[in-house]
C-alpha positions as CSV (number, residue, x, y, z in Angstrom):
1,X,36.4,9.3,125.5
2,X,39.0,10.1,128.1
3,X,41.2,11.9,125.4
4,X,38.3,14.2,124.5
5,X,37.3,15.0,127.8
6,X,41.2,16.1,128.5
7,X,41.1,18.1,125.3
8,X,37.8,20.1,126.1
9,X,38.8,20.3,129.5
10,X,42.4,22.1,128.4
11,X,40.9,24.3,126.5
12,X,38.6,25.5,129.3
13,X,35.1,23.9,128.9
14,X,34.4,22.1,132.4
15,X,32.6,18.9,132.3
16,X,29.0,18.2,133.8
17,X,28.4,15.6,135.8
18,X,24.9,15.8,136.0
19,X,24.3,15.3,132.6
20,X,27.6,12.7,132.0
21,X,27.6,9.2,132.2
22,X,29.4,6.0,130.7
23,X,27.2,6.9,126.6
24,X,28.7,10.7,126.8
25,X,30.2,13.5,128.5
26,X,28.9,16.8,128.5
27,X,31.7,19.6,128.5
28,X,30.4,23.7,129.0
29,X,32.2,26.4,127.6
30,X,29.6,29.0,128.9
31,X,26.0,27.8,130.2
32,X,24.3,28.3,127.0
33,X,27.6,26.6,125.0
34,X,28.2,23.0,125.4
35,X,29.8,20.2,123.3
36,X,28.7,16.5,124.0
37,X,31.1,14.0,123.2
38,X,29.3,10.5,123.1
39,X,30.3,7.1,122.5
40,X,30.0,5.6,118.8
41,X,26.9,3.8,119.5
42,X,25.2,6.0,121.8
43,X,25.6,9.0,119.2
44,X,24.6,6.5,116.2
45,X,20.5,6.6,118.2
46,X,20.3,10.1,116.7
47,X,21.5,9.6,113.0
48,X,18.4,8.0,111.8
49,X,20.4,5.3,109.3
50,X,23.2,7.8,108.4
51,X,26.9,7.1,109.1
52,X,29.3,8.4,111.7
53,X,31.5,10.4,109.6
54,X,35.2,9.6,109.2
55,X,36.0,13.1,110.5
56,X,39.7,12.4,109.4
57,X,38.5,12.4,105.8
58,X,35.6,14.2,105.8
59,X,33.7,17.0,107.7
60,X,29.7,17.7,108.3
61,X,29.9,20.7,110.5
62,X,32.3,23.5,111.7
63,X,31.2,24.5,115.3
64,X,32.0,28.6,115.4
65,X,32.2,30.6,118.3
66,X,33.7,34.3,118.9
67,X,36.6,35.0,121.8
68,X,37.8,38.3,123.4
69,X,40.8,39.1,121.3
70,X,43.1,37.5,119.1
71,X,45.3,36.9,121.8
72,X,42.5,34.6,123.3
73,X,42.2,33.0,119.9
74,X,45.9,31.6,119.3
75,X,45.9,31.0,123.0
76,X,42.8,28.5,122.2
77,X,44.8,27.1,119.3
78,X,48.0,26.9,121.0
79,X,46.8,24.7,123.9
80,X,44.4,22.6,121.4
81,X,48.0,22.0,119.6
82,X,49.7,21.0,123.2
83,X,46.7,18.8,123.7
84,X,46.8,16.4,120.6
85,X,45.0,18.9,118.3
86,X,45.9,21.0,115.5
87,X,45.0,24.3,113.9
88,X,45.3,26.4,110.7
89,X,44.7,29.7,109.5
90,X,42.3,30.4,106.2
91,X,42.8,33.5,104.3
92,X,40.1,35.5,104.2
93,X,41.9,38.6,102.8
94,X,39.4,40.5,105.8
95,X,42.1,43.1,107.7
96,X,43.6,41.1,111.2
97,X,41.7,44.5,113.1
98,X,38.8,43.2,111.8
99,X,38.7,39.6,112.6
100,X,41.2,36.5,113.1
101,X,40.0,33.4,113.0
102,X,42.4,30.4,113.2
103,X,40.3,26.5,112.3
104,X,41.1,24.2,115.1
105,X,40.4,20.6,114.9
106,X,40.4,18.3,117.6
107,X,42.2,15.0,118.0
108,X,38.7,13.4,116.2
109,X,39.4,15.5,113.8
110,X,36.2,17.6,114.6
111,X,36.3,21.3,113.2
112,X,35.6,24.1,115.6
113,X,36.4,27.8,114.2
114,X,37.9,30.2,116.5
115,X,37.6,33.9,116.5
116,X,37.6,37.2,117.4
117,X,35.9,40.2,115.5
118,X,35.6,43.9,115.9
119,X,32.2,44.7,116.8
């Protein structure tokens, strides 16, 4: 879990200690957006007989969230890279003024979809 917790925490979500302990880690991004990283069998309590996915080979959800530019967004992707992630861009054919969006995945091979758009 120490991995993860060095990811999130490079990528600027800060880690609560109040609701953290040796089952899972709960990292903020803003106080309404957090990511909880548990152990295997901690996690496996709320799966009601399904599987952990191999999130290597497969995926079950893409966690989106919108940033301040597109600067901010290959920033994001950048230092996910630097810190044992990796990132891609998917054509949309939608105009770069518009939106950029780059898919980041983190070393567990989780799926979290960066982006900015013109609102």
């Amino acid at each position: 879990m120490s991995r993860s917790i060095k990811f999130y925490d490079a990528l600027g979500f800060k880690k609560n200690a109040e609701f953290s302990n040796k089952n899972g880690t709960a990292m903020m991004w803003t106080e309404n957006i957090w990511i909880m990283l548990l152990t295997h069998s901690f996690y496996s309590q709320f799966l009601k007989g399904q599987t952990i996915a191999d999130t290597q080979k497969s995926n079950g959800s893409i966690t989106s969230f919108n940033l301040e530019s597109i600067t901010a967004v290959k920033k994001f992707a950048q230092t996910a890279k630097i810190n044992g992630g990796t990132f891609y861009h998917v054509e949309l054919g939608i105009p770069e003024d518009q939106m950029y969006e780059l898919e980041v995945k983190d070393p567990d091979g989780n799926l979290l979809s960066v982006s900015w758009m013109s609102m």
